[in-house]
MIDOSE-1310 file (N, C-alpha, C; in nm, 2 decimals, decimal comma, always signed):
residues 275
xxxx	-7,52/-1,76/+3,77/-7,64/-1,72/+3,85/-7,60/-1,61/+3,95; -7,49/-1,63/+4,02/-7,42/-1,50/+4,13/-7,47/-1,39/+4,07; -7,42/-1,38/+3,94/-7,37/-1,21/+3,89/-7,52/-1,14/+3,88; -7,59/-1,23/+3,84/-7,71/-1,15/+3,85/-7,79/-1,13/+3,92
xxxx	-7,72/-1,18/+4,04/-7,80/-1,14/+4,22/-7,71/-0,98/+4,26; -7,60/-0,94/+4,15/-7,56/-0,81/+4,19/-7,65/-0,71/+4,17; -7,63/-0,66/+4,31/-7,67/-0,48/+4,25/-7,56/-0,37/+4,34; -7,56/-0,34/+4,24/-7,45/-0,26/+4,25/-7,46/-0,15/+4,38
xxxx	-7,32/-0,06/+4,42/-7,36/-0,01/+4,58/-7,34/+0,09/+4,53; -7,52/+0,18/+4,56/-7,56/+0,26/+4,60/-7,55/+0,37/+4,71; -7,52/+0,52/+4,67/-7,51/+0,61/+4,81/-7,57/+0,72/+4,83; -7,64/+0,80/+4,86/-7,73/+0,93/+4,88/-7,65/+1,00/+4,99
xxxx	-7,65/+1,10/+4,98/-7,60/+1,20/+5,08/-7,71/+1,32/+5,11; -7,74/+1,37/+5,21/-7,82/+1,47/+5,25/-7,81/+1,58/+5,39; -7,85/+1,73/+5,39/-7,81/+1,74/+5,49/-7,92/+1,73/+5,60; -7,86/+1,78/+5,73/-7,91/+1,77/+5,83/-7,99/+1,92/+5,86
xxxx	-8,10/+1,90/+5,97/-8,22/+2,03/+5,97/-8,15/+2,14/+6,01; -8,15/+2,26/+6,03/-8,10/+2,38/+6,01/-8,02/+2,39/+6,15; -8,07/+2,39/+6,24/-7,98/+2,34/+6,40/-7,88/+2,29/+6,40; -7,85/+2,15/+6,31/-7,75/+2,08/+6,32/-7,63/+2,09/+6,23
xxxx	-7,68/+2,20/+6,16/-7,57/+2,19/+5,98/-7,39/+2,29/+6,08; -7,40/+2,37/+6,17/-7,31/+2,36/+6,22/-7,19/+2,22/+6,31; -7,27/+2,13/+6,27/-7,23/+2,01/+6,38/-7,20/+1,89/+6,28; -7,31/+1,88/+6,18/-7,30/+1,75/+6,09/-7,32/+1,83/+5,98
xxxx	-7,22/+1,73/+5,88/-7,22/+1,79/+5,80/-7,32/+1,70/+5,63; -7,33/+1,59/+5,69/-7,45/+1,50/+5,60/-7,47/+1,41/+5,65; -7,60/+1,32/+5,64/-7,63/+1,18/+5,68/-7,63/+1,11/+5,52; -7,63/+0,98/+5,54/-7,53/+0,91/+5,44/-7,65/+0,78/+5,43
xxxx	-7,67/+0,69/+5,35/-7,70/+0,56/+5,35/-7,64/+0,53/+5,25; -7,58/+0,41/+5,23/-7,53/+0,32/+5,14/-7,58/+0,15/+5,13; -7,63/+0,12/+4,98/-7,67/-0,02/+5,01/-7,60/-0,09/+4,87; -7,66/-0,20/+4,92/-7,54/-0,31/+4,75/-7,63/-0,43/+4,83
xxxx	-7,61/-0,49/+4,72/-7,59/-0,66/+4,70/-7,55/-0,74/+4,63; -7,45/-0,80/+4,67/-7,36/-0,84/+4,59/-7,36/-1,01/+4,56; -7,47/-1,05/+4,62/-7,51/-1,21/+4,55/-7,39/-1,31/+4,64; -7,28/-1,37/+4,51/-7,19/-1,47/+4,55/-7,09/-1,39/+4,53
xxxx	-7,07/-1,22/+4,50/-6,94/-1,16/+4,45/-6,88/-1,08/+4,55; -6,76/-1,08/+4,55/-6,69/-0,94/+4,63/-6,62/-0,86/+4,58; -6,67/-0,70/+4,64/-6,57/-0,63/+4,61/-6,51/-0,59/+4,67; -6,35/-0,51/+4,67/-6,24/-0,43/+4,70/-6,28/-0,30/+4,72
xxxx	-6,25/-0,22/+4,85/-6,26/-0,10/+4,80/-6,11/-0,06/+4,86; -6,10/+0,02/+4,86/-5,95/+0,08/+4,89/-5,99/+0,24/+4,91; -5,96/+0,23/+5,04/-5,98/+0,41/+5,13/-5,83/+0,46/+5,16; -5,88/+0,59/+5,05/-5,76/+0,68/+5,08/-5,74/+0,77/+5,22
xxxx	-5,69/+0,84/+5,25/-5,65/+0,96/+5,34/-5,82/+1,02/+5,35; -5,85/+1,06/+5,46/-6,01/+1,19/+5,47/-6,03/+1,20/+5,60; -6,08/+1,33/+5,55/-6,07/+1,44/+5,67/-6,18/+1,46/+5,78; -6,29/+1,39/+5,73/-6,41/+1,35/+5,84/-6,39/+1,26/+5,94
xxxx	-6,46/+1,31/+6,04/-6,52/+1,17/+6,14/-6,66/+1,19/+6,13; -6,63/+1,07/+6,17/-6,83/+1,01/+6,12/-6,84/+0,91/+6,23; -6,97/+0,88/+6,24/-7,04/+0,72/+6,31/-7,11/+0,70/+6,17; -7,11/+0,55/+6,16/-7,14/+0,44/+6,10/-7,23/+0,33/+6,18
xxxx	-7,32/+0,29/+6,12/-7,45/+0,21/+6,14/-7,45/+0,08/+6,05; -7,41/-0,05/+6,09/-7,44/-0,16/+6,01/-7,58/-0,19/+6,07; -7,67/-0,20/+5,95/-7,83/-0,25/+5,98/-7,83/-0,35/+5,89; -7,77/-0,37/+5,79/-7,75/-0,50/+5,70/-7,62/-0,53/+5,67
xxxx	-7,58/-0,66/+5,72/-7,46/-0,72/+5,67/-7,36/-0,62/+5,77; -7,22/-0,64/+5,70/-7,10/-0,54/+5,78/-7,01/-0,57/+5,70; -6,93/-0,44/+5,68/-6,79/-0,48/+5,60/-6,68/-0,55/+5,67; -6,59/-0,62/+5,61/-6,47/-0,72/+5,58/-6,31/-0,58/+5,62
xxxx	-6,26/-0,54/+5,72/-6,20/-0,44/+5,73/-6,07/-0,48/+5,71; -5,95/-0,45/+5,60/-5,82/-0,51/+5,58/-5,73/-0,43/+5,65; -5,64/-0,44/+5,72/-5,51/-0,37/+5,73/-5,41/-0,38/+5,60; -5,40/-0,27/+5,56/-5,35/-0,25/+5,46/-5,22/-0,29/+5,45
xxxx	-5,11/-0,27/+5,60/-4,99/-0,33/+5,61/-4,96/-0,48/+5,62; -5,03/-0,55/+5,71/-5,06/-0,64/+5,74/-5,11/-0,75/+5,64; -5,23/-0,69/+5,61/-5,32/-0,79/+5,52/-5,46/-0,88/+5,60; -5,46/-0,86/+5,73/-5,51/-0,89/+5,81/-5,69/-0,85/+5,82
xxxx	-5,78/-0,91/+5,82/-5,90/-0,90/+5,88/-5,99/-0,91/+5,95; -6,06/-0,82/+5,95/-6,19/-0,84/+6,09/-6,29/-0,77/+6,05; -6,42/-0,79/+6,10/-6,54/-0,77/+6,12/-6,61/-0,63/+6,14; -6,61/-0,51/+6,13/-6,63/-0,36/+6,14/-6,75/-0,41/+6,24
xxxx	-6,75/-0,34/+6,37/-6,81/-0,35/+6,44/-6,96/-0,29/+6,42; -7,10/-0,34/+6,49/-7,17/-0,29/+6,47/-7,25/-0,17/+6,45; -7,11/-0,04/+6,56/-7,16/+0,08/+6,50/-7,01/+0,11/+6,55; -6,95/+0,19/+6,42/-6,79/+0,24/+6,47/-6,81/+0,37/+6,43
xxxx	-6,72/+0,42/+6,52/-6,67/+0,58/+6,53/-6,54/+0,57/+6,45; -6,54/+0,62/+6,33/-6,37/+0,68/+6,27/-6,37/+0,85/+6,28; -6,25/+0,85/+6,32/-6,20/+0,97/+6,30/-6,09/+1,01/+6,15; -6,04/+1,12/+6,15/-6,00/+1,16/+6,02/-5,87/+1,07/+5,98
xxxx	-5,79/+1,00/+5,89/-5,73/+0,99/+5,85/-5,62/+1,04/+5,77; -5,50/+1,04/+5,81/-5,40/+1,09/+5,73/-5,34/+0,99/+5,61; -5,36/+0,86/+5,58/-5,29/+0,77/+5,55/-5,38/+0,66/+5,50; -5,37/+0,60/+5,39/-5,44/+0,46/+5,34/-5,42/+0,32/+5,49
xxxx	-5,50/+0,35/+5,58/-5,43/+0,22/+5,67/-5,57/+0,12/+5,65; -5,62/+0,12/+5,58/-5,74/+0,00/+5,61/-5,86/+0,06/+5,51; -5,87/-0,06/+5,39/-5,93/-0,12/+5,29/-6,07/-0,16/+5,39; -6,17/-0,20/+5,23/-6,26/-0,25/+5,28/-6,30/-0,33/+5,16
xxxx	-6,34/-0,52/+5,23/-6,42/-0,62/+5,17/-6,55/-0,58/+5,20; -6,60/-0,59/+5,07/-6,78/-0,61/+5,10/-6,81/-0,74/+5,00; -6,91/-0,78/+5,08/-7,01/-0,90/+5,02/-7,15/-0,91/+5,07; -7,25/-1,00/+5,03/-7,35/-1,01/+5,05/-7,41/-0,90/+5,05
xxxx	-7,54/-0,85/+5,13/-7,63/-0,82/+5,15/-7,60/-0,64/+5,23; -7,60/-0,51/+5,18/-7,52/-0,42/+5,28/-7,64/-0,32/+5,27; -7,64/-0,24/+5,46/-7,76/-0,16/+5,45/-7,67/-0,09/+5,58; -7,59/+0,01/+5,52/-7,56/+0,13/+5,60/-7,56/+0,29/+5,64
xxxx	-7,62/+0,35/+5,76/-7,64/+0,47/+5,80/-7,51/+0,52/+5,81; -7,50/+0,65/+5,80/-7,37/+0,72/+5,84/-7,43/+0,85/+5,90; -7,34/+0,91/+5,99/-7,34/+1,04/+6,05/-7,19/+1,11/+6,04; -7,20/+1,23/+5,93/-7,10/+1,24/+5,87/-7,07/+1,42/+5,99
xxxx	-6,97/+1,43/+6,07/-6,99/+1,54/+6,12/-6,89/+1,66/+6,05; -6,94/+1,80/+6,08/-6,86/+1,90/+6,05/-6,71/+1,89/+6,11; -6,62/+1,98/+6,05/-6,46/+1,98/+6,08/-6,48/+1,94/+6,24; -6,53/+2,04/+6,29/-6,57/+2,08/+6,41/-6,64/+2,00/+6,52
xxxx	-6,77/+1,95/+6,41/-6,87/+1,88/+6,53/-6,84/+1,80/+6,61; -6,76/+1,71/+6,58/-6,78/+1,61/+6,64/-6,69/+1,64/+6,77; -6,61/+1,69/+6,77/-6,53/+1,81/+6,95/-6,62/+1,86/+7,02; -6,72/+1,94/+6,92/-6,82/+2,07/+7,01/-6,93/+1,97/+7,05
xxxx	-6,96/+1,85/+6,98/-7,08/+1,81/+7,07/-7,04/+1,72/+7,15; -6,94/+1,63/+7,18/-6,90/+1,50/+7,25/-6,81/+1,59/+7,35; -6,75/+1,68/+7,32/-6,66/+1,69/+7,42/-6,49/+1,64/+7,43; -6,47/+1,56/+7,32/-6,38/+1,47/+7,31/-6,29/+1,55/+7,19
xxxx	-6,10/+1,52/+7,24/-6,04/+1,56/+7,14/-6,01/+1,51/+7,04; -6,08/+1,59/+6,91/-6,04/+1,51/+6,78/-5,91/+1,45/+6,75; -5,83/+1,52/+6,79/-5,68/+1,45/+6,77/-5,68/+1,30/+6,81; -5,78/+1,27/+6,94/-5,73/+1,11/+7,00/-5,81/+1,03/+6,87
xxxx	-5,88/+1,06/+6,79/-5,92/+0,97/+6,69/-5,89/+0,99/+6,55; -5,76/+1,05/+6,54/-5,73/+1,04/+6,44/-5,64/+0,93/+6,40; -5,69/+0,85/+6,32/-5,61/+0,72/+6,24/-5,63/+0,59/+6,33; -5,77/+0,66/+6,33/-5,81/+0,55/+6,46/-5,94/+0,52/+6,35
xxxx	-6,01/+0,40/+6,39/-6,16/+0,34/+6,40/-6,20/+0,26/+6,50; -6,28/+0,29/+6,60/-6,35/+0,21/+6,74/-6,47/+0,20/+6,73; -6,47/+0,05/+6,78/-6,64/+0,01/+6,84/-6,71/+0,17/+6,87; -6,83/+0,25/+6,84/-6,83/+0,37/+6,91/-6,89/+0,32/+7,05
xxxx	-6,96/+0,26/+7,15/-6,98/+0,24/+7,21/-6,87/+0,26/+7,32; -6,70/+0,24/+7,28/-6,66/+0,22/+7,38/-6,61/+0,37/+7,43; -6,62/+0,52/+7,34/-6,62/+0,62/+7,33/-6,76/+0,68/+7,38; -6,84/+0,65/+7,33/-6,96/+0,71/+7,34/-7,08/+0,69/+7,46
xxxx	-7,03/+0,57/+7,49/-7,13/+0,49/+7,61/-7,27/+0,43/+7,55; -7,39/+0,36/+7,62/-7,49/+0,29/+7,62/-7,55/+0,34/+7,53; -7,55/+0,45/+7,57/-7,66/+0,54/+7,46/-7,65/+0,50/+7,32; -7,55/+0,50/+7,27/-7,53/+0,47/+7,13/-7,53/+0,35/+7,07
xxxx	-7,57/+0,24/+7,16/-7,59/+0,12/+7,14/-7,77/+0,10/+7,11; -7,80/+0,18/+7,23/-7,97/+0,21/+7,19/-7,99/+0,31/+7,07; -7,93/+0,38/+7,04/-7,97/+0,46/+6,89/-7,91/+0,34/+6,78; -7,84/+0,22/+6,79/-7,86/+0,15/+6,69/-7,98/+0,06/+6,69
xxxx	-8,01/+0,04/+6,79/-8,11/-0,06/+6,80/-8,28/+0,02/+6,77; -8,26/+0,15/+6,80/-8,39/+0,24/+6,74/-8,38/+0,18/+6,60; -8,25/+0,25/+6,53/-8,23/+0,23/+6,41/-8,27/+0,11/+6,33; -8,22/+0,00/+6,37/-8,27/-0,15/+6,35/-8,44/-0,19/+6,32
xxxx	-8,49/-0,12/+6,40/-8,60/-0,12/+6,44/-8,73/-0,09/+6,36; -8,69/+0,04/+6,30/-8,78/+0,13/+6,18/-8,74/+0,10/+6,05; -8,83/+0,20/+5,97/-8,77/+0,21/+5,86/-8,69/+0,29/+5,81; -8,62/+0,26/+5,67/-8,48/+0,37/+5,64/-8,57/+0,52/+5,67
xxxx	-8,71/+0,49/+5,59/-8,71/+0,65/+5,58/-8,71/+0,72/+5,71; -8,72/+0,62/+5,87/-8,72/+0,74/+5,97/-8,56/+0,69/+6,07; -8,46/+0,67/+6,01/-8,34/+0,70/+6,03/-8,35/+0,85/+6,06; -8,32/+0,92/+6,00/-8,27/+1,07/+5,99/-8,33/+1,09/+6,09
xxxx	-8,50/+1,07/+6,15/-8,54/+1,16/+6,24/-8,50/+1,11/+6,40; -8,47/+0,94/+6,37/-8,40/+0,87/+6,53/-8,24/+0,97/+6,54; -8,17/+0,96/+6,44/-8,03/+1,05/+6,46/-8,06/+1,17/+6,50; -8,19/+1,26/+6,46/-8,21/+1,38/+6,47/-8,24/+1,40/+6,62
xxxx	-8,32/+1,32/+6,68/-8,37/+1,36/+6,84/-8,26/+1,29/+6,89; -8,16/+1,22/+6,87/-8,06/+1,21/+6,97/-7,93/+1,34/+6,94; -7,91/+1,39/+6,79/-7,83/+1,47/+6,81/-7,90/+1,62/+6,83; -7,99/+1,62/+6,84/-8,10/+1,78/+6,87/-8,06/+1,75/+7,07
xxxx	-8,10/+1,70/+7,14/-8,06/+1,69/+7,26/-7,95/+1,69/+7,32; -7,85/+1,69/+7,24/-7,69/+1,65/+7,24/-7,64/+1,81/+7,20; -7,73/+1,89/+7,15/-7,66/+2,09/+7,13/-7,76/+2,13/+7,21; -7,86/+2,06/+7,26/-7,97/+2,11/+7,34/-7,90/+2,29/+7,47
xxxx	-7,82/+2,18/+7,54/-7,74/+2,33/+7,67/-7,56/+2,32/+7,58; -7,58/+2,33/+7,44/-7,47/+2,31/+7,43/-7,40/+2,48/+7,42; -7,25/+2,51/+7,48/-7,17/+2,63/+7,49/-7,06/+2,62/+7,40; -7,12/+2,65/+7,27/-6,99/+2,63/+7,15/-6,85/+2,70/+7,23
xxxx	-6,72/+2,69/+7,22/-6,60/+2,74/+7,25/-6,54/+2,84/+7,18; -6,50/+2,93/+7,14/-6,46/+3,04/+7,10/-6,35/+2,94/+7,02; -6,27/+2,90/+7,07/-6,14/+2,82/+7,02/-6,22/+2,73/+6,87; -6,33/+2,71/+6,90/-6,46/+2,60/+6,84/-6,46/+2,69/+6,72
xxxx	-6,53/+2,80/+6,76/-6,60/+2,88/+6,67/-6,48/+2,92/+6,56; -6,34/+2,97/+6,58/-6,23/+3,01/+6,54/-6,20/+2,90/+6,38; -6,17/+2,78/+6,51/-6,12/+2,68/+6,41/-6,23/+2,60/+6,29; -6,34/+2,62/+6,33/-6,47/+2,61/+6,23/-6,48/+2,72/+6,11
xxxx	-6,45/+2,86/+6,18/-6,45/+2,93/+6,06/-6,33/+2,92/+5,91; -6,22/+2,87/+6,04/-6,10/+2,83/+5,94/-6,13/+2,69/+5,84; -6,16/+2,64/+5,92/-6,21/+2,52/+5,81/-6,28/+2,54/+5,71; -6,39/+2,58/+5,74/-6,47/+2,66/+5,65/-6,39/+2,73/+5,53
xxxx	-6,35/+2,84/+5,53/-6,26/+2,89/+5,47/-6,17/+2,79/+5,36; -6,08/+2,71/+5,46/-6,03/+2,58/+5,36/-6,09/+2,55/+5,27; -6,26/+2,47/+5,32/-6,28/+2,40/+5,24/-6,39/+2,48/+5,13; -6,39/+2,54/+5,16/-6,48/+2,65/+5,02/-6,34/+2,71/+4,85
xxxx	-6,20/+2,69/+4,93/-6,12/+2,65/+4,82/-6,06/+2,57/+4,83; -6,14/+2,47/+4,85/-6,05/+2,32/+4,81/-5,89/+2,27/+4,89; -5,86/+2,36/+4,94/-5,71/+2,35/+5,03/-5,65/+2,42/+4,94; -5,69/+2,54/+4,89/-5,61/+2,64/+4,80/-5,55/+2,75/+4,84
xxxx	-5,60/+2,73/+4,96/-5,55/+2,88/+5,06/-5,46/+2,85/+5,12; -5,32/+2,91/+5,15/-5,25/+2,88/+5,26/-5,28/+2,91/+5,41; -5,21/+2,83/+5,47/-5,22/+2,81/+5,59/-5,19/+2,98/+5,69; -5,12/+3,05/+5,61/-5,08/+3,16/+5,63/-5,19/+3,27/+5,67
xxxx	-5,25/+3,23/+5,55/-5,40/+3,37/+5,48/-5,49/+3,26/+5,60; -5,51/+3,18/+5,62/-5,61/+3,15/+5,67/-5,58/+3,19/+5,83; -5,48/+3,21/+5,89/-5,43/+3,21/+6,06/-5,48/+3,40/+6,00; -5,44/+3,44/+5,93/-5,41/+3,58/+5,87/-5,55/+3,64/+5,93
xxxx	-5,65/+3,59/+5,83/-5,82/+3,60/+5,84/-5,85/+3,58/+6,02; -5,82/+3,49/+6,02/-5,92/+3,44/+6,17/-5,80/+3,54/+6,29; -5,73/+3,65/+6,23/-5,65/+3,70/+6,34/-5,56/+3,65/+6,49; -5,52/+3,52/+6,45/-5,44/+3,41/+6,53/-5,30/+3,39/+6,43
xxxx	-5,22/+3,32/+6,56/-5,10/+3,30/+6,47/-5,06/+3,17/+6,42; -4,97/+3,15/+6,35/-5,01/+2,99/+6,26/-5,00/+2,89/+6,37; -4,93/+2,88/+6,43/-4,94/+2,83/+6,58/-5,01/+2,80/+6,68; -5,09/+2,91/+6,69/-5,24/+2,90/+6,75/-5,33/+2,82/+6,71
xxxx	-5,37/+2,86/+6,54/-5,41/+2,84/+6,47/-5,40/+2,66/+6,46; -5,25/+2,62/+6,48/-5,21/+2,48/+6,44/-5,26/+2,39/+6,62; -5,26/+2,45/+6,71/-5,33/+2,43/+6,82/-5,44/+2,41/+6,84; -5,50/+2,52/+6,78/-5,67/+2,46/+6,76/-5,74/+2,32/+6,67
xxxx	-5,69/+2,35/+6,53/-5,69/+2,24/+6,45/-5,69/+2,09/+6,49; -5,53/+2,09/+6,58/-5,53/+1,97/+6,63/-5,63/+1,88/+6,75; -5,69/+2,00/+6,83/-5,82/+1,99/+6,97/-5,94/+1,97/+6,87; -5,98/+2,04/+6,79/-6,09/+2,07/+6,73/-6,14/+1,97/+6,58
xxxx	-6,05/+2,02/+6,49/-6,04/+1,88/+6,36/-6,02/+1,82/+6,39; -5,87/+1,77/+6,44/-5,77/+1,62/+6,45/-5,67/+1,61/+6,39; -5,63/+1,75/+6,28/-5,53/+1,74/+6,24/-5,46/+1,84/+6,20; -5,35/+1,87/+6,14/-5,30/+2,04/+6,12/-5,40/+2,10/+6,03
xxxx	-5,35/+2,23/+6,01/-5,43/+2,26/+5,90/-5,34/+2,23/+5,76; -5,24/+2,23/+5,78/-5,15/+2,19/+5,62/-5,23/+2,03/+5,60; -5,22/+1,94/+5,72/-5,31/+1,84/+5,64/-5,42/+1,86/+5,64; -5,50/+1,91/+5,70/-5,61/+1,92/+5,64/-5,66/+1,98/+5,46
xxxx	-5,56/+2,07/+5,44/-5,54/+2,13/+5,33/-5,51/+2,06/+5,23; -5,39/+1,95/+5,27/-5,39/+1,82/+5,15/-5,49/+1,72/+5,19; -5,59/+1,73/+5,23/-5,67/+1,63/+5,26/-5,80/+1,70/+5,13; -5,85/+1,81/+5,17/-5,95/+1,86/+5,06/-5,87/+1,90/+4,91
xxxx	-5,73/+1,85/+4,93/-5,69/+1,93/+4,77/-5,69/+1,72/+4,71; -5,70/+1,65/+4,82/-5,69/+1,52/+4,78/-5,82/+1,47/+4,77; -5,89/+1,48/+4,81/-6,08/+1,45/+4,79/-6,08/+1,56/+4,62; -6,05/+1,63/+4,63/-6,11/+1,75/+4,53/-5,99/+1,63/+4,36
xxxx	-5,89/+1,62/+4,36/-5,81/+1,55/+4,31/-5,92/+1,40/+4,28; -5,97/+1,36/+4,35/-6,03/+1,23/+4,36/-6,14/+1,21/+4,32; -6,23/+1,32/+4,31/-6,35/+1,37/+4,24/-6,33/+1,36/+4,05; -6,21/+1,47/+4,02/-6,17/+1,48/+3,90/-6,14/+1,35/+3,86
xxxx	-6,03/+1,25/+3,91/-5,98/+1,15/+3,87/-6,03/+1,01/+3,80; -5,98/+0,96/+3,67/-5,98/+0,84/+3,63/-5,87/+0,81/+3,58; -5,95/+0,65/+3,49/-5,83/+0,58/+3,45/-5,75/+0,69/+3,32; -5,82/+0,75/+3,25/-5,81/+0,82/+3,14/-5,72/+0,94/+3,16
xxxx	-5,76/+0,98/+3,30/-5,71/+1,15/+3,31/-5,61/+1,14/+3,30; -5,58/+1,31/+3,26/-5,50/+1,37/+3,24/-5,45/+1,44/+3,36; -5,32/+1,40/+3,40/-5,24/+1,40/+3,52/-5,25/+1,55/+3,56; -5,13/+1,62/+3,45/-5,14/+1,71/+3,45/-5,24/+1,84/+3,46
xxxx	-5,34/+1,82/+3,42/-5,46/+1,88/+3,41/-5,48/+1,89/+3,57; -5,49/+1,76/+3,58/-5,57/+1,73/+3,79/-5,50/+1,80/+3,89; -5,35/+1,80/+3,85/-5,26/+1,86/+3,93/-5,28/+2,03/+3,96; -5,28/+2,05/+3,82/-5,33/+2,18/+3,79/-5,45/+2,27/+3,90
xxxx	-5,56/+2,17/+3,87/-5,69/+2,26/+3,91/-5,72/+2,21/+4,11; -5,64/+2,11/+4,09/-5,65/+2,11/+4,24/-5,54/+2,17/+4,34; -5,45/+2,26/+4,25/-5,36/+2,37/+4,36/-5,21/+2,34/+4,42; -5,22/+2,14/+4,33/-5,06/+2,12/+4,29/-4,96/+2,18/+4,24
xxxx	-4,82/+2,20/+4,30/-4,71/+2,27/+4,22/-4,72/+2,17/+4,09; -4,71/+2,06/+4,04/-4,69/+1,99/+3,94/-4,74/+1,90/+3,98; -4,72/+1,78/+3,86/-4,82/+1,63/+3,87/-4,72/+1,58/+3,95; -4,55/+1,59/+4,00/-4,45/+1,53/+4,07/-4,58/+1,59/+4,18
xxxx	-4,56/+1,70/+4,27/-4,65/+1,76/+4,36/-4,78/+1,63/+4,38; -4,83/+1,63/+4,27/-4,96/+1,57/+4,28/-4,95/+1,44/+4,33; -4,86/+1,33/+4,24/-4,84/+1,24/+4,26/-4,77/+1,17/+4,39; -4,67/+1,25/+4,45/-4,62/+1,29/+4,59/-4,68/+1,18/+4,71
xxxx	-4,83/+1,34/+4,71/-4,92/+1,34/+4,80/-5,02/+1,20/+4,77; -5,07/+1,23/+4,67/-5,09/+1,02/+4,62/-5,05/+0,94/+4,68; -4,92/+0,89/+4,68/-4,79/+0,80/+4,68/-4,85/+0,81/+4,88; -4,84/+0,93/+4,95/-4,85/+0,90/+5,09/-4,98/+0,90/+5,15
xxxx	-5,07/+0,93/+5,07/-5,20/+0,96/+5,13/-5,31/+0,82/+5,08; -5,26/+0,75/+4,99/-5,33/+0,66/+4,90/-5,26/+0,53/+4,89; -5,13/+0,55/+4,91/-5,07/+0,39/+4,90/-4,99/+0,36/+4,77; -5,04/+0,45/+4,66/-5,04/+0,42/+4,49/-5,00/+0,56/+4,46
xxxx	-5,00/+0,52/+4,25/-4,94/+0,66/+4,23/-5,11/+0,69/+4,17; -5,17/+0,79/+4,14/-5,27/+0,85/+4,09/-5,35/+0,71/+4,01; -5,27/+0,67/+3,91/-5,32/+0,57/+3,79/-5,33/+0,45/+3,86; -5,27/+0,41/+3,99/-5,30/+0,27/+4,02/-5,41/+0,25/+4,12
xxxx	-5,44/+0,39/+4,20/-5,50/+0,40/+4,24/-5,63/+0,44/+4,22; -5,66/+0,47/+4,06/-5,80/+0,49/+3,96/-5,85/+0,35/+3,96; -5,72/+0,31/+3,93/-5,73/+0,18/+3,85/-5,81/+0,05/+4,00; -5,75/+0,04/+4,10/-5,82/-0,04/+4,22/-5,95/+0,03/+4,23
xxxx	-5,99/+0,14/+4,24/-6,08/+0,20/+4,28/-6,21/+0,15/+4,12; -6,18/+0,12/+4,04/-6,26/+0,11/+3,92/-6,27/-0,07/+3,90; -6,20/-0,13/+4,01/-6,23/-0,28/+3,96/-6,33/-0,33/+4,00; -6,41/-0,40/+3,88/-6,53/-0,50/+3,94/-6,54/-0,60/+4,08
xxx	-6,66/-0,61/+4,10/-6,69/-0,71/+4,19/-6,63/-0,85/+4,14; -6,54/-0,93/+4,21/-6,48/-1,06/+4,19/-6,54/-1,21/+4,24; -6,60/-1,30/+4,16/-6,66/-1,41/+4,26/-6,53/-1,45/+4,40
């Protein structure tokens, strides 16, 4: 009887109205039901920070060193990750918002250095203040379909007197740049372009992204790697088109960014829901 209370998890991605597409970069919902079953998920290395909205249910949050769990608070702020540090249990019943921001946004609208939330996930409340406890409770409140427009009037007032940074604008275009080739460009050509030195360049990144631009660069050559990838693939092939010296190269960056080597890491990411 369980298995047939599953439905499988669901995700939509979309962007934001023309104002905000420098700032966020997509709003998100994700839903499931998973009856009496659970699944595993296993989170690699990524280069976003986002806010998250539990309106149904909440994920089961593992330390991956540890083994340890807890409760994902009811609305958490993560910043970018370098490193597989924390899996996720899901069960029951799941109905989540996301606010996925640009390289950038989330510096240029908060004011806050991306670097302090890297490899981090917090209550956002304790970052963000009151406010963001009442945009969850708007949230709660309505229906899915008018999510987007409660996130929209609190982040439309939030670039309202906003004075983007020169340093902002710099390191945005660099990202940009990155991520239009996948992390194919070196770090070189990119300080090259934006007329800064890789130094500068690695100063900005860290205030502005949260992380260098070399990781950032294995961060989109590892999403882009992760898109391609299954149980089936061809190693060599993936290594190839995503900008790898070799599948050793490829597998490498795996091995530190994932926990696993390419195939075992297909392979967790592809297991069913378990009673």
């Amino acid at each position: 009887m369980g298995s047939m209370m599953v439905r499988p998890m669901t995700a939509r991605r979309w962007k934001p109205c023309p104002e905000l597409r420098p700032f966020v970069e997509a709003y998100g919902v994700r839903e499931a039901g998973f009856g009496t079953k659970q699944a595993y998920v296993p989170l690699p290395a990524r280069r976003d920070c986002f806010l998250e909205f539990y309106l149904q249910g909440r994920y089961r949050i593992v330390t991956v060193a540890t083994g340890a769990e807890h409760w994902a608070p009811r609305c958490v702020l993560v910043g970018p990750s370098t490193y597989r540090r924390e899996d996720l249990r899901l069960s029951g019943s799941l109905q989540v918002f996301s606010i996925r921001f640009s390289p950038v946004g989330f510096r240029a609208m908060f004011g806050i250095p991306a670097r302090l939330l890297r490899d981090r996930a917090v209550e956002a409340e304790l970052v963000l203040g009151q406010e963001i406890v009442e945009i969850h409770e708007q949230l709660a409140t309505v229906e899915p379909a008018r999510w987007e427009s409660v996130a929209e009037r609190y982040l439309l007032k939030r670039i309202r007197f906003l004075d983007v940074s020169a340093e902002s604008r710099i390191a945005g275009q660099a990202a940009a740049a990155m991520q239009r080739s996948r992390g194919m460009v070196s770090v070189a050509e990119v300080a090259a372009e934006s007329a800064l030195s890789t130094r500068h360049l690695e100063r900005a990144f860290q205030e502005q992204v949260g992380v260098s631009p070399k990781v950032f660069g294995r961060l989109l050559r590892l999403d882009h790697a992760l898109e391609l990838a299954g149980s089936g693939s061809n190693w060599a092939e993936v290594a190839s088109a995503c900008g790898y010296f070799d599948q050793s190269h490829l597998v490498r960056d795996f091995r530190a960014m994932t926990g696993a080597t390419p195939m075992e890491f297909a392979a967790l990411r592809a297991a069913p829901p378990q009673s």
